[in-house]
Every structure is written in C-alpha cells, then in structure tokens.
DRENMI-223431 format. One record per residue (C-alpha): residue number from 1; residue in three letters; chain; x, y, z. Coordinates in Angstrom, 2 decimals, m for minus. Example, Ala and Ser with C-alpha at 12.3 -4.5 7.8 and 13.67 -1.06 7.14 Angstrom:
BEGIN
i:1; aa:ALA; ch:A; c1:12.30; c2:m4.50; c3:7.80
i:2; aa:SER; ch:A; c1:13.67; c2:m1.06; c3:7.14
REM end
This chain:
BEGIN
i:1; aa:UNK; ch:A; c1:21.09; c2:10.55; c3:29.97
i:2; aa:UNK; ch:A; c1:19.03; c2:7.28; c3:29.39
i:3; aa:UNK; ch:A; c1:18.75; c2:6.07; c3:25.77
i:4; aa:UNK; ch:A; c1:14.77; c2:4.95; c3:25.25
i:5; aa:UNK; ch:A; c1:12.98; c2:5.13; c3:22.24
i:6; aa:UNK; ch:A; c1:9.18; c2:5.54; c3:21.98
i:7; aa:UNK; ch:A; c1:6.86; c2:2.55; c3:20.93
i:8; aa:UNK; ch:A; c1:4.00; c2:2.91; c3:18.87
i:9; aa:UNK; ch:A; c1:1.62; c2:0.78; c3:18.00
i:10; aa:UNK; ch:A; c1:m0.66; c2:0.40; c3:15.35
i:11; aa:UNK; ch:A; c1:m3.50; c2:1.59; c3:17.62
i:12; aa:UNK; ch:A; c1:m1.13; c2:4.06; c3:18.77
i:13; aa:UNK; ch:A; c1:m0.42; c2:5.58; c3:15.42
i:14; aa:UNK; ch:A; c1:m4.11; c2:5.75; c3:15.01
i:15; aa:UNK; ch:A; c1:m5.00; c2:7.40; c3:17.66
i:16; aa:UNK; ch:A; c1:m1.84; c2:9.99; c3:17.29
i:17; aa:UNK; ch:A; c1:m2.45; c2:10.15; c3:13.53
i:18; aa:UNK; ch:A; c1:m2.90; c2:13.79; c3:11.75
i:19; aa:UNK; ch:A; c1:m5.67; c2:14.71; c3:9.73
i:20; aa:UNK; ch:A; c1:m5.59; c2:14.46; c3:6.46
i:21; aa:UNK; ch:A; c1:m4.72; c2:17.67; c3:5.16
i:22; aa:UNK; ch:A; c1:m1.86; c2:18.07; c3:7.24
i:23; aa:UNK; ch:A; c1:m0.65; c2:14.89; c3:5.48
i:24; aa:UNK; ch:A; c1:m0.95; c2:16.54; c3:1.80
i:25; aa:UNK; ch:A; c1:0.62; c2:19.79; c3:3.24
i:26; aa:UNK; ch:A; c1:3.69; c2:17.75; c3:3.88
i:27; aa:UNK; ch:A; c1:3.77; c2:15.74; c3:1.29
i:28; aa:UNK; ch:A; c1:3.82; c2:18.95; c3:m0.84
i:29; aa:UNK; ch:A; c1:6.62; c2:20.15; c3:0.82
i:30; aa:UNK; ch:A; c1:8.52; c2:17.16; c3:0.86
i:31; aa:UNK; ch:A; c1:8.13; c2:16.84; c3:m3.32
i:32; aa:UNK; ch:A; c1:9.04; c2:20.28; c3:m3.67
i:33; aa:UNK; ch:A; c1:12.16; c2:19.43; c3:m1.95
i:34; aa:UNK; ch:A; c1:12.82; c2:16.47; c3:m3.80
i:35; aa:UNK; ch:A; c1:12.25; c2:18.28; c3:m7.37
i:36; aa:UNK; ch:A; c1:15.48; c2:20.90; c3:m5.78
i:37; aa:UNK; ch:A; c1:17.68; c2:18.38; c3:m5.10
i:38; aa:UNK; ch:A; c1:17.44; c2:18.62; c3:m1.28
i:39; aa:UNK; ch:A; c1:16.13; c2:15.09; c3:m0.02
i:40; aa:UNK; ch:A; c1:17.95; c2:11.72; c3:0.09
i:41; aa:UNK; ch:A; c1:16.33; c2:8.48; c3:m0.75
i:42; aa:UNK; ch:A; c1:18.39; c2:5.56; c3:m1.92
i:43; aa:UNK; ch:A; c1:17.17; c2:2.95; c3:m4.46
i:44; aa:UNK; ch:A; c1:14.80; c2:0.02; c3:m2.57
i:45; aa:UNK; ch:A; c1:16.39; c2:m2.90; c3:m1.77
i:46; aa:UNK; ch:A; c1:14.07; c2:m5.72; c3:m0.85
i:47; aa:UNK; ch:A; c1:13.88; c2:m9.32; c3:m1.03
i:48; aa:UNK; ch:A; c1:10.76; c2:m11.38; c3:m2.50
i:49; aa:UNK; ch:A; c1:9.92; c2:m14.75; c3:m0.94
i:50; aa:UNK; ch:A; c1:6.65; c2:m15.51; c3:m2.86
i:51; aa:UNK; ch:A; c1:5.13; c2:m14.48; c3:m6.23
i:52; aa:UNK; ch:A; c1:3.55; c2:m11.11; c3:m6.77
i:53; aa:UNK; ch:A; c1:5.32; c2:m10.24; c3:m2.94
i:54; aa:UNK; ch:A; c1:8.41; c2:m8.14; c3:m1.48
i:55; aa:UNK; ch:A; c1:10.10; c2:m7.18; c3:1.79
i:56; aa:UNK; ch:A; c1:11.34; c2:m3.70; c3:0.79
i:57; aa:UNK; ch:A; c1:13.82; c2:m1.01; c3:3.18
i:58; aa:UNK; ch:A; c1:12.93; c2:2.22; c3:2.26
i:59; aa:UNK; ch:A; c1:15.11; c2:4.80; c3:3.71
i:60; aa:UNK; ch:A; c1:15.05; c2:8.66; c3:3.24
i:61; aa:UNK; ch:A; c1:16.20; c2:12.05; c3:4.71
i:62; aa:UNK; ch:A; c1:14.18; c2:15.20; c3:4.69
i:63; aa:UNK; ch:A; c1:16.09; c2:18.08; c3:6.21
i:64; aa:UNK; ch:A; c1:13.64; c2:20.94; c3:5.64
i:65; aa:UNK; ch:A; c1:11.17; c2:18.46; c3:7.80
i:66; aa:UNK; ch:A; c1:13.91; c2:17.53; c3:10.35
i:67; aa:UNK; ch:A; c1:12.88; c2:14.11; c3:9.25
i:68; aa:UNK; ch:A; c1:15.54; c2:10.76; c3:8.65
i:69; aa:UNK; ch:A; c1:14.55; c2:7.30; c3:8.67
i:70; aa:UNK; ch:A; c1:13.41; c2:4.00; c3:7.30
i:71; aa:UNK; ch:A; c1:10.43; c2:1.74; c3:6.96
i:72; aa:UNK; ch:A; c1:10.67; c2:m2.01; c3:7.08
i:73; aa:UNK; ch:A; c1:7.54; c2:m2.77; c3:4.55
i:74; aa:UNK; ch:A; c1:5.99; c2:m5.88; c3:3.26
i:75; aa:UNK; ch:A; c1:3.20; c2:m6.71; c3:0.07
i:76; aa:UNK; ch:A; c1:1.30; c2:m10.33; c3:0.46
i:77; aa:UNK; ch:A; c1:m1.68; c2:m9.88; c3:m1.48
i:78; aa:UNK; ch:A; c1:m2.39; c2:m13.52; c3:m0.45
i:79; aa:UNK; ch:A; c1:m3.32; c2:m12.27; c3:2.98
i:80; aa:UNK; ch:A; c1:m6.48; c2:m11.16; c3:2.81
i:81; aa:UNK; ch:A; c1:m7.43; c2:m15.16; c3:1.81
i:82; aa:UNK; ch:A; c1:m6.02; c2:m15.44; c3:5.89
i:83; aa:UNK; ch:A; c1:m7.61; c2:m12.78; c3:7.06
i:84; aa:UNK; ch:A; c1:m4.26; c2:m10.71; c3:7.68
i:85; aa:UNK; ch:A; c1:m3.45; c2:m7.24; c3:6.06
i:86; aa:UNK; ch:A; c1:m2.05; c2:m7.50; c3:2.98
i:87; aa:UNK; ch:A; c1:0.45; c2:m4.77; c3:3.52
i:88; aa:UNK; ch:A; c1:1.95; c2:m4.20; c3:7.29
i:89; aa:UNK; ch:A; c1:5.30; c2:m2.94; c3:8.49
i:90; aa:UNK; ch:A; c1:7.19; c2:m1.18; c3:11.28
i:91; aa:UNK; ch:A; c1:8.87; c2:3.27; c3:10.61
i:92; aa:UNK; ch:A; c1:12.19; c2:4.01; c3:12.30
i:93; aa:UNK; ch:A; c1:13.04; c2:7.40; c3:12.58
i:94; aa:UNK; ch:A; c1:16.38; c2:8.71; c3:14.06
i:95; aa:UNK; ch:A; c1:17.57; c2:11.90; c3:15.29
i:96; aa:UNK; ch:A; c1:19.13; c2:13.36; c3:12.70
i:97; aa:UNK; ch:A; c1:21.80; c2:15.26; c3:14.31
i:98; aa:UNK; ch:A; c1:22.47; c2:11.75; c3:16.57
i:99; aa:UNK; ch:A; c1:21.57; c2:9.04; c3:14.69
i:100; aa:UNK; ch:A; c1:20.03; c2:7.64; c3:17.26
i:101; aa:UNK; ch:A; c1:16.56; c2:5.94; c3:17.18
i:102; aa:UNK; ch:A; c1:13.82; c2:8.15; c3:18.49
i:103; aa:UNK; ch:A; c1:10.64; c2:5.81; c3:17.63
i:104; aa:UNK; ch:A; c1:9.51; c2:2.15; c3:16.17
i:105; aa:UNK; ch:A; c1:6.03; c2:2.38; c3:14.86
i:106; aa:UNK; ch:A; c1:3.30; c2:0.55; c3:12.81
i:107; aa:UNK; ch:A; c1:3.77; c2:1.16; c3:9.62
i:108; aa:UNK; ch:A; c1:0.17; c2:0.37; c3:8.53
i:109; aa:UNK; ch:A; c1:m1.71; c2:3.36; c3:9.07
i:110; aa:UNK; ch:A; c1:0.59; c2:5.73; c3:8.03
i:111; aa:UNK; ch:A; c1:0.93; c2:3.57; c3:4.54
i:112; aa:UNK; ch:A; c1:m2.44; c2:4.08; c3:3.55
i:113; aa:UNK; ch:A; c1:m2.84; c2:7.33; c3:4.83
i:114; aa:UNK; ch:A; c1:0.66; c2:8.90; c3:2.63
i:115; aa:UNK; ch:A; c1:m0.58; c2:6.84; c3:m0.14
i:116; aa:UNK; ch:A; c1:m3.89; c2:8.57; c3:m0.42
i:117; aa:UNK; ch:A; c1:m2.12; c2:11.72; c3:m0.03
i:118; aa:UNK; ch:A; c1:0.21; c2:11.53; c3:m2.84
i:119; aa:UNK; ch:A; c1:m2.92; c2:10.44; c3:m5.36
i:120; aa:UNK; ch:A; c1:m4.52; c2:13.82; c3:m3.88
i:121; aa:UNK; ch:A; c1:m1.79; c2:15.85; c3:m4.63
i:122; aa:UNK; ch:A; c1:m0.69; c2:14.11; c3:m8.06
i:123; aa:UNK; ch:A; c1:m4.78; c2:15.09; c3:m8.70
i:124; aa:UNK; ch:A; c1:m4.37; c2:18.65; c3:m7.43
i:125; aa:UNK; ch:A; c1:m2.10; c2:19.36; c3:m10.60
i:126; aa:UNK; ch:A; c1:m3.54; c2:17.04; c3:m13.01
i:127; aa:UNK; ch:A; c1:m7.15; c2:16.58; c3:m12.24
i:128; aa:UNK; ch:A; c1:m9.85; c2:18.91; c3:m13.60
i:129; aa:UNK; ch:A; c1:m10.92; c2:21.71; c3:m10.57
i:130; aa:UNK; ch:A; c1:m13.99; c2:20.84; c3:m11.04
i:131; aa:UNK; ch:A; c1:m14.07; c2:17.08; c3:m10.71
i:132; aa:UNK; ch:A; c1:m16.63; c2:15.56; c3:m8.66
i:133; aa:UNK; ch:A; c1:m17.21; c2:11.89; c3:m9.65
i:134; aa:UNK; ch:A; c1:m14.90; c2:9.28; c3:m8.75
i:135; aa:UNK; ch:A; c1:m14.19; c2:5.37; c3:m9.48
i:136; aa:UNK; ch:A; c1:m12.56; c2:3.08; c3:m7.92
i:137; aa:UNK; ch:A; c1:m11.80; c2:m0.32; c3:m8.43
i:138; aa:UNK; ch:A; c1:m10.29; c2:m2.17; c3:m5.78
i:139; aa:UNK; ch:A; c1:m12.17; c2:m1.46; c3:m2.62
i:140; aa:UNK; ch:A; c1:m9.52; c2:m2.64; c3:0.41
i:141; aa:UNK; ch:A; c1:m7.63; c2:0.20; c3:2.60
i:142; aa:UNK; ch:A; c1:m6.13; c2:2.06; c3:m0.35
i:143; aa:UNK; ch:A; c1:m9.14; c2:2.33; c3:m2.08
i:144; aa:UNK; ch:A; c1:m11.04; c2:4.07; c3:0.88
i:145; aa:UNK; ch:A; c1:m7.55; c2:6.25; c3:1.72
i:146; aa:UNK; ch:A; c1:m7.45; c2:7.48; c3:m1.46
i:147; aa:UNK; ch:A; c1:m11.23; c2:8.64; c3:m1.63
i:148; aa:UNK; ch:A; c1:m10.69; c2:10.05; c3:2.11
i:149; aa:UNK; ch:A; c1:m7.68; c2:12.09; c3:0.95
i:150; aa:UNK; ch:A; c1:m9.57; c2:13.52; c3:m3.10
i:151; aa:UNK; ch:A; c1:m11.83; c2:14.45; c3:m0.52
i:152; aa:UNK; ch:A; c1:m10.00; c2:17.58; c3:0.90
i:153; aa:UNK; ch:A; c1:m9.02; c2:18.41; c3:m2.50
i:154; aa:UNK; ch:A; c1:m12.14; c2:18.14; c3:m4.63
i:155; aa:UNK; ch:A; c1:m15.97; c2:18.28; c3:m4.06
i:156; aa:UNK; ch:A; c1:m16.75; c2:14.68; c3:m4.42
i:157; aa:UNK; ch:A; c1:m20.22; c2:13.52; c3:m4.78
i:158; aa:UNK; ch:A; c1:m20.70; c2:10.73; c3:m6.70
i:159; aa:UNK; ch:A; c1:m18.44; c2:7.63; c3:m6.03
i:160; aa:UNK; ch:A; c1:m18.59; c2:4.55; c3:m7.96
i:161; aa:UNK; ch:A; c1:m16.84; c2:1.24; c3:m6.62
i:162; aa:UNK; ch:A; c1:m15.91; c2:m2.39; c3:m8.36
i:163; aa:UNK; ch:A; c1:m14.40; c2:m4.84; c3:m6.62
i:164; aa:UNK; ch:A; c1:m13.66; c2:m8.47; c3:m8.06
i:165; aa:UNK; ch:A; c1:m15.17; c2:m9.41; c3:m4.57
i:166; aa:UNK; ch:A; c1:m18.77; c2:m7.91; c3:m3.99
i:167; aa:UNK; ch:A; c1:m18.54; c2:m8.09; c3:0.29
i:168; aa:UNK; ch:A; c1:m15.60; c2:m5.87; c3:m0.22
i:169; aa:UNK; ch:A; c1:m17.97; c2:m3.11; c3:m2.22
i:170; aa:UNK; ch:A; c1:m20.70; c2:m3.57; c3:0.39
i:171; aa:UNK; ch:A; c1:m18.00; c2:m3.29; c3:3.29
i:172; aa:UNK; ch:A; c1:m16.68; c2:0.04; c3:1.14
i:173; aa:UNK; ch:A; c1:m20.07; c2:1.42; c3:0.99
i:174; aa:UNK; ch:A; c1:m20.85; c2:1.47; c3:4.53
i:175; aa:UNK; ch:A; c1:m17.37; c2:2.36; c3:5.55
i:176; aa:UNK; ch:A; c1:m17.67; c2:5.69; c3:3.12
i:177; aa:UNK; ch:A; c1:m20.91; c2:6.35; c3:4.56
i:178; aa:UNK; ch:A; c1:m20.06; c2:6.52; c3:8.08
i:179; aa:UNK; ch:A; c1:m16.45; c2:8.03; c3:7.86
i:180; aa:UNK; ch:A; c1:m17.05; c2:10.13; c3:4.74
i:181; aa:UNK; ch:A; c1:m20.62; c2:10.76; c3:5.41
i:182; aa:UNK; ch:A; c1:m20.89; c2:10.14; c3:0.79
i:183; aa:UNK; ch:A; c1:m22.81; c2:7.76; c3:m0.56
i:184; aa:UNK; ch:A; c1:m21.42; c2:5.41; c3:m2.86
i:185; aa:UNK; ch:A; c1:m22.58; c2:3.17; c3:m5.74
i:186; aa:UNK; ch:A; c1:m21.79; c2:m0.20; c3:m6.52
i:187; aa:UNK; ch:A; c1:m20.93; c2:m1.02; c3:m10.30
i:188; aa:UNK; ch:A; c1:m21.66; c2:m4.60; c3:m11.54
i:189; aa:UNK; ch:A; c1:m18.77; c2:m4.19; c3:m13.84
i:190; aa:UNK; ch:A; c1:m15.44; c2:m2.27; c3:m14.17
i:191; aa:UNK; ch:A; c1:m16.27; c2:m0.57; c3:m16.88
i:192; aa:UNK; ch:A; c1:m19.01; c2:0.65; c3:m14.93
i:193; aa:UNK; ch:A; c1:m16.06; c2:2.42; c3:m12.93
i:194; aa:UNK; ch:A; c1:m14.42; c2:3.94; c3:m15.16
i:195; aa:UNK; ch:A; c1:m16.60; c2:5.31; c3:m17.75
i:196; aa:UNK; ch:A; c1:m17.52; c2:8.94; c3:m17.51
i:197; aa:UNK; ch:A; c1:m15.76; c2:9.88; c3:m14.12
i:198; aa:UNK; ch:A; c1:m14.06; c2:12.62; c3:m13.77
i:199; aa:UNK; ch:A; c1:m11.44; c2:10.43; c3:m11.23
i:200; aa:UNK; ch:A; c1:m10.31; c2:6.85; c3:m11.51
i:201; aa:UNK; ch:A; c1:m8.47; c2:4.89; c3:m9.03
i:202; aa:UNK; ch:A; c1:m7.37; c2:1.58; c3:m9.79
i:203; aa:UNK; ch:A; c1:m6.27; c2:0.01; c3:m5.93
i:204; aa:UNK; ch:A; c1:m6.51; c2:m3.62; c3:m6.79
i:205; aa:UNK; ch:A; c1:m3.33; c2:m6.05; c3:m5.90
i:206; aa:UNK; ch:A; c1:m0.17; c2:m5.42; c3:m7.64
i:207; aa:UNK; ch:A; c1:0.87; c2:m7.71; c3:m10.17
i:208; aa:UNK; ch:A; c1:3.85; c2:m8.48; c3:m12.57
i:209; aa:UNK; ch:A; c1:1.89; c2:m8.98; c3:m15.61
i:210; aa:UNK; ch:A; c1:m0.83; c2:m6.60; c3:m15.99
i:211; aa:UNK; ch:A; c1:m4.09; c2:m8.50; c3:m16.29
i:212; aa:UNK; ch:A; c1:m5.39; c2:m5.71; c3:m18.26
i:213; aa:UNK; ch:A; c1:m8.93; c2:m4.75; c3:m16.97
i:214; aa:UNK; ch:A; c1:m9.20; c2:m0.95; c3:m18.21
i:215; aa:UNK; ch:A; c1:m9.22; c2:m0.66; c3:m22.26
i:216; aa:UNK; ch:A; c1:m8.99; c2:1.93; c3:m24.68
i:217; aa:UNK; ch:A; c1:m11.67; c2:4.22; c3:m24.69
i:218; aa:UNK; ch:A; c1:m12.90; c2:3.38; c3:m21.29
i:219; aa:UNK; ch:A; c1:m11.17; c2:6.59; c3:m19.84
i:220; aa:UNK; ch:A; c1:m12.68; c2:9.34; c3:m21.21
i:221; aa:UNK; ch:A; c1:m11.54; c2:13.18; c3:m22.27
i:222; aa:UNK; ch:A; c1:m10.63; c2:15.58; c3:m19.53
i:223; aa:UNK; ch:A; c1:m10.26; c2:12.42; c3:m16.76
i:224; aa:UNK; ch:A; c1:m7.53; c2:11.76; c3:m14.18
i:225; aa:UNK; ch:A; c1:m6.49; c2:8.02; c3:m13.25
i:226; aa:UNK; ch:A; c1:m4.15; c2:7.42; c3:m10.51
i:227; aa:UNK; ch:A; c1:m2.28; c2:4.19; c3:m10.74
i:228; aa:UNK; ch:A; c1:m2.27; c2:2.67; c3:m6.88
i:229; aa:UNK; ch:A; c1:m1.60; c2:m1.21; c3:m8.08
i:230; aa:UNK; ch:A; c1:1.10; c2:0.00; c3:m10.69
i:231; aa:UNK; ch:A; c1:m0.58; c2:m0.69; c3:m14.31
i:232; aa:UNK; ch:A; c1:m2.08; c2:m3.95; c3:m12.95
i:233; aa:UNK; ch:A; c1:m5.60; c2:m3.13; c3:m14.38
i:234; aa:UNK; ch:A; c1:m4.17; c2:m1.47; c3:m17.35
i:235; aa:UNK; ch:A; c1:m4.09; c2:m2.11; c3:m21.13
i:236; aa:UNK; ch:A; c1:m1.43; c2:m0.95; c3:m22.17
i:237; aa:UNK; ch:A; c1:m3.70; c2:0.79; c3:m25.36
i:238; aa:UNK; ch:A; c1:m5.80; c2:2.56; c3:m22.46
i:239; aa:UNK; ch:A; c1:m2.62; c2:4.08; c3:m21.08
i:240; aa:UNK; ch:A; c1:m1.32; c2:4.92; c3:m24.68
i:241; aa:UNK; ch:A; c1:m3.94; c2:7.40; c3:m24.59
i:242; aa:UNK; ch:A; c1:m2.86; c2:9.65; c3:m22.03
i:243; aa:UNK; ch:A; c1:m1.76; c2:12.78; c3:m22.77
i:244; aa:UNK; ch:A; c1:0.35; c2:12.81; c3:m19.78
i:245; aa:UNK; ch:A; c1:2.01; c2:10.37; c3:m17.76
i:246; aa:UNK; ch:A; c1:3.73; c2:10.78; c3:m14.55
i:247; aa:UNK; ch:A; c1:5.11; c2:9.55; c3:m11.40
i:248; aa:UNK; ch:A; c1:6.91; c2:10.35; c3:m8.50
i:249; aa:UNK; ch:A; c1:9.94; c2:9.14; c3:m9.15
i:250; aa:UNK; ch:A; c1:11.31; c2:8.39; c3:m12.76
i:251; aa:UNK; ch:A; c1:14.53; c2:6.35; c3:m10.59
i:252; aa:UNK; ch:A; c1:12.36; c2:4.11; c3:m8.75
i:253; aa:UNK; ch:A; c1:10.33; c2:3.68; c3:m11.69
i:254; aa:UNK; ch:A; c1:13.38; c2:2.42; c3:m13.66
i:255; aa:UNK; ch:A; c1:14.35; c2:m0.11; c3:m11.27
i:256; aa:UNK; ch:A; c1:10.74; c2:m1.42; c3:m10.83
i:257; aa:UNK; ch:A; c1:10.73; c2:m2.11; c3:m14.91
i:258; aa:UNK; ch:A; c1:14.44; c2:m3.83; c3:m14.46
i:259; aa:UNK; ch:A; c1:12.19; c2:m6.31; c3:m12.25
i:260; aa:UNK; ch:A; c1:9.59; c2:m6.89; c3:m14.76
i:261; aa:UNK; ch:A; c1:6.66; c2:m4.46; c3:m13.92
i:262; aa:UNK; ch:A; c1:5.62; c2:m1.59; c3:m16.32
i:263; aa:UNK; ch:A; c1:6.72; c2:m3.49; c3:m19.51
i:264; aa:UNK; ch:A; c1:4.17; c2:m1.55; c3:m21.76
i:265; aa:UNK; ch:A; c1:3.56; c2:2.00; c3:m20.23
i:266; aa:UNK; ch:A; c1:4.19; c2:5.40; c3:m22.04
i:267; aa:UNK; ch:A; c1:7.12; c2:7.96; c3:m22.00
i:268; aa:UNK; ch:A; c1:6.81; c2:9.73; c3:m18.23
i:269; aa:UNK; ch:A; c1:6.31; c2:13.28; c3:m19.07
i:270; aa:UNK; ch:A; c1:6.77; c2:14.05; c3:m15.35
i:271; aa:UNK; ch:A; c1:8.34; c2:13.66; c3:m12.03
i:272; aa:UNK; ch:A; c1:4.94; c2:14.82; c3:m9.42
i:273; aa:UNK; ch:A; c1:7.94; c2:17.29; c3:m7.50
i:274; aa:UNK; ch:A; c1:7.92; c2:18.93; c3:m11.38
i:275; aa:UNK; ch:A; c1:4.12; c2:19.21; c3:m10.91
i:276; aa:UNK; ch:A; c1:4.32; c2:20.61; c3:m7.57
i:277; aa:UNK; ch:A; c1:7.18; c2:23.02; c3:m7.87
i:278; aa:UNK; ch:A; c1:6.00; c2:24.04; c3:m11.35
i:279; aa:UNK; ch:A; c1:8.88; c2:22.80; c3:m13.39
i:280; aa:UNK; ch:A; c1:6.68; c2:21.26; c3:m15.78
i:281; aa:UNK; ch:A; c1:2.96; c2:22.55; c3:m16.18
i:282; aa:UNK; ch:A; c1:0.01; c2:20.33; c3:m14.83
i:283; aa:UNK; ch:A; c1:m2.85; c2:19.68; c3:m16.61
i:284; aa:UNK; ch:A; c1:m3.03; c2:22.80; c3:m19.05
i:285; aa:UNK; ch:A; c1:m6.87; c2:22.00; c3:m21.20
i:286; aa:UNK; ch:A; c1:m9.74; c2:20.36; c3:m19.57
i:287; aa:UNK; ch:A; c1:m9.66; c2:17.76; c3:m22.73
i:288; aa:UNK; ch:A; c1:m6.26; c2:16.40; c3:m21.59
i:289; aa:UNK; ch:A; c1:m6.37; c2:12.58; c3:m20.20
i:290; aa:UNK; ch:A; c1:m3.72; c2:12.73; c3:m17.33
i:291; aa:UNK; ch:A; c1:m2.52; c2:9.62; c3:m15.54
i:292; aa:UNK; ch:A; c1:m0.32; c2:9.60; c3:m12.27
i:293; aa:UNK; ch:A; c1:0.95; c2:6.60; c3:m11.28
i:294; aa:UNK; ch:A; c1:2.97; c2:6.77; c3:m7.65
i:295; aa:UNK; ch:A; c1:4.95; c2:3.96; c3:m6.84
i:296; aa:UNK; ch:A; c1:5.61; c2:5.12; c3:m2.98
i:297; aa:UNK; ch:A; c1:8.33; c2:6.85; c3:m2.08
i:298; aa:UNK; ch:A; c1:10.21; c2:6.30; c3:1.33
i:299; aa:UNK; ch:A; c1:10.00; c2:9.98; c3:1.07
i:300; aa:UNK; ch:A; c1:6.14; c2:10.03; c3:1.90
i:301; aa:UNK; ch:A; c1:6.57; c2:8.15; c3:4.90
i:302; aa:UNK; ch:A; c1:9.13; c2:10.46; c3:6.50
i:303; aa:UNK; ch:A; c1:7.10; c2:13.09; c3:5.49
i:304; aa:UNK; ch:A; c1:4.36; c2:11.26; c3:7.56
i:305; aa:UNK; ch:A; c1:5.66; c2:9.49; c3:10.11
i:306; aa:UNK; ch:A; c1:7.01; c2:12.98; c3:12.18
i:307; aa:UNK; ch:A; c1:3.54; c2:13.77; c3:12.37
i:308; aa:UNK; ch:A; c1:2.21; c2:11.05; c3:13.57
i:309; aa:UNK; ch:A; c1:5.89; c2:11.01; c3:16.45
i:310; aa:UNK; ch:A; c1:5.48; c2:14.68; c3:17.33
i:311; aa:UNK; ch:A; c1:1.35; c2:14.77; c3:18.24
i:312; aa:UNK; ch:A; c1:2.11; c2:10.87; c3:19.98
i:313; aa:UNK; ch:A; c1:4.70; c2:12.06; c3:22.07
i:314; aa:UNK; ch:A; c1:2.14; c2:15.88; c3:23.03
i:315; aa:UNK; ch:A; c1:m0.68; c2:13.37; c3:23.95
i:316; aa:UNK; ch:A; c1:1.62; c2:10.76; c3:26.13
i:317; aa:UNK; ch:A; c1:0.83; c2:8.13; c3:23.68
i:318; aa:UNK; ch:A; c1:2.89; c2:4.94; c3:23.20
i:319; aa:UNK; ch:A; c1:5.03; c2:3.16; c3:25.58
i:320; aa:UNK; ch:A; c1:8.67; c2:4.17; c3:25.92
i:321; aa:UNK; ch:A; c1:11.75; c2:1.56; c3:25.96
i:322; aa:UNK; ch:A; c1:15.29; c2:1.30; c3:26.63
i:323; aa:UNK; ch:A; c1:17.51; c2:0.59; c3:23.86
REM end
C-alpha cells in the first residue's frame, strides 16, 4: 500500500471546518478525559526568538477520540504591524495504532476556533445562565471566536468592544454583524468594557509583564472573565477579587510562571476538567466573581483537528501527497 498523507490548507480547513458546537462537544469530552487521567500531553517545549514571542510543539493523545498528534505553533504579536497573522501554524496527526502521519494542516483556523470553545465551556460552569452582555477587549480573531463560540452557550445580546486600535472595533462590528447577525457597541474606553457585563473577555496580545488595564472594582458581582492574553490586561488587585480562579491546566500553568508570566495571580481553585466532570462545583451563587483563564492546551487541538480531518477527507477536500 502507498504511504500519502492528506494536505490541508488553511482554506481547506475552512471550508472542512465543523460548526461550532460540535467543537465544544469535544472539547467537553476531551476535559473530562483529562480530569480521569486518560489523555497524554507532555509539557511545551518551544523556543522564543523575539520578545513577547514563542515557537511552541504541543503534542497530545486522546484515545477516547482516536486522536494523537502535534501542532507546530507560533505567537508574533508584531505581525499585525506587517500585515501577517499574529498567530499561524501547521497540526500533524498520526494514526494512532501506526504512527504514521495521516494529515498536515493549517493550524490557524482551528486555533481560534478551540480557543473560543474552551472560553465557552470554562463559561458554561462558571458563568451566570442567564448572562447576556458581553465585553471584549481586544478585537482581532480571538476576540470574534470567542463571541462566536458564548454564542451557542448563552443568549447574547448586547456586546461591547475596546480595542487600543479603533479600525479594529469598526472591522469587529461589521464582522459580528454579518457572521453573528448581533449588533455590537463600541466603548471609548476599557472600562467601558468591563463594567456591568455579565461576560468579559480580555483577547489583547500576550505579554510578560502585565500592563494592567482592568482594576479593582471594574468587574462587578456575579461576572465571568475569561483570560485569552494570560493576565496581560490584569491588575493583579482586580484578579484578587475573584472568588474563583481556574484554568485548564494547573501543569502548564506552572511552567508558564517558571518563564515569568502570571507573577501576581491568585491560588487556582480549579482545573476546567474538575468543572466539567464535576470534581469541583462551578459557580455555586450568582454573587460569585469567577475568572477562567485557559492557557491552550495541545489537548484542544486534537480534540479539533479530527474534525476538521474526518469531514475534509467525506467532502474530497485537500490535496493528497506521498510521504
């Protein structure tokens, strides 16, 4: 038998990708696997050949999803000053019986698209039911992924948007009207964003040292922040005052504060598998300020990426190639 493996490429991904909730549904899984003990991720090695930038491997095994693999990933916020994405990357998944290589894709899709997932899920169990107002702060990809993906989870209908750069908030606003079919408003300042939502999302670039944006006070009782750039826009007072803290994974976490992020942040209270496979209780009084903060687990992209590999390959998308 010929060995090939599929190519796909970032327009292929696209037009292969799953909806949405199909995303979140595996995503559950997958962190209610990890929370038993039965996925394998190894800690991130990466190299870092600029300020504020890496070139991470992220590896992982999922058995229950058939899924083993690794994605190749790189962070340049200075990018978008060249027009180029500020995250891109290519997924390899292997057959995990064979090892061998079954498909190289674009990684960029499938980022944002996991990314916005895990915020939606983290919100499922700490978020108020009810919510229906959202910030966010930081208006690029992640910021419109993660509104796409609270979304299928909550009844949005107020979003509010800062961004540093004010084309990127008018280029959010018409992107969310047409895809999302919401309209959104544009705050003049961040604390415009944050004050009285029921939802925050704080997508801006991540940075070593915070620069602090969000103060005490600003997020009120009974809200939910999810933590996209790490605690870039974060005072460390304004994240004292959550009543729970969590993240997706407490190792990953670790290493990340060896490196010099997360210098001032509170105890975690939980892992989001606890959340999800009720080890630890969600948010339990609608007074509670709960605050999520996913760092992006190679685990979310093999959770993803099969998706994306299995619809690809029943449409005849992508263009196969010897190895």
């Amino acid at each position: 038998m010929s060995e090939k493996i599929l190519y796909l490429s970032r327009a292929d991904v696209e037009a292969a990708g799953p909806p949405m909730e199909e995303i979140i549904a595996s995503l559950e899984t997958m962190f209610r696997e990890k929370a038993a003990g039965r996925t394998e991720m190894p800690p991130v090695p990466g190299i870092h050949t600029r300020p504020d930038t890496f070139i991470h491997a992220m590896p992982a095994y999922i058995p229950a999803l058939n899924a083993a693999g690794m994605k190749w990933v790189s962070n340049y916020p200075g990018n978008r000053f060249l027009g180029l994405p500020n995250i891109t990357g290519l997924i390899v998944l292997n057959d995990p019986e064979t090892g061998l290589p079954l498909t190289v894709m674009d990684a960029t899709w499938i980022t944002a698209k996991r990314t916005g997932a895990a915020t939606a899920l983290a919100a499922k169990f700490l978020a108020r039911p009810g919510s229906r107002t959202a910030g966010v702060l930081g208006c690029g990809v992640q910021g419109k992924s993660n509104i796409e993906a609270l979304r299928t989870v909550f009844s949005l209908g107020r979003i509010i948007a800062y961004d540093k750069d004010p084309r990127a908030v008018e280029m959010f606003m018409v992107e969310m009207r047409k895809d999302q079919g919401i309209e959104v408003i544009a705050a003049r300042t961040p604390f415009e964003a944050v004050k009285g939502c029921d939802i925050v999302v704080t997508a801006g670039p991540i940075t070593k040292v915070p620069h602090a944006t969000i103060q005490p006070g600003w997020l009120g009782r009974g809200a939910f922040a999810s933590l996209v750039d790490y605690d870039s826009y974060w005072d460390p007072g304004a994240l004292a005052e959550a009543d729970k803290f969590c993240t997706d994974d407490i190792r990953q976490l670790e290493y990340a504060k060896s490196t010099g992020y997360f210098q001032s942040i509170p105890p975690v209270y939980a892992e989001l598998g606890e959340l999800v496979s009720g080890r630890k209780a969600g948010r339990e009084s609608d007074a509670e300020r709960t605050i999520a903060c996913n760092l992006g687990l190679a685990l979310d992209d093999m959770a993803t990426a099969p998706l994306v590999y299995r619809k690809a390959l029943d449409l005849g998308i992508g263009a196969w190639l010897p190895l």
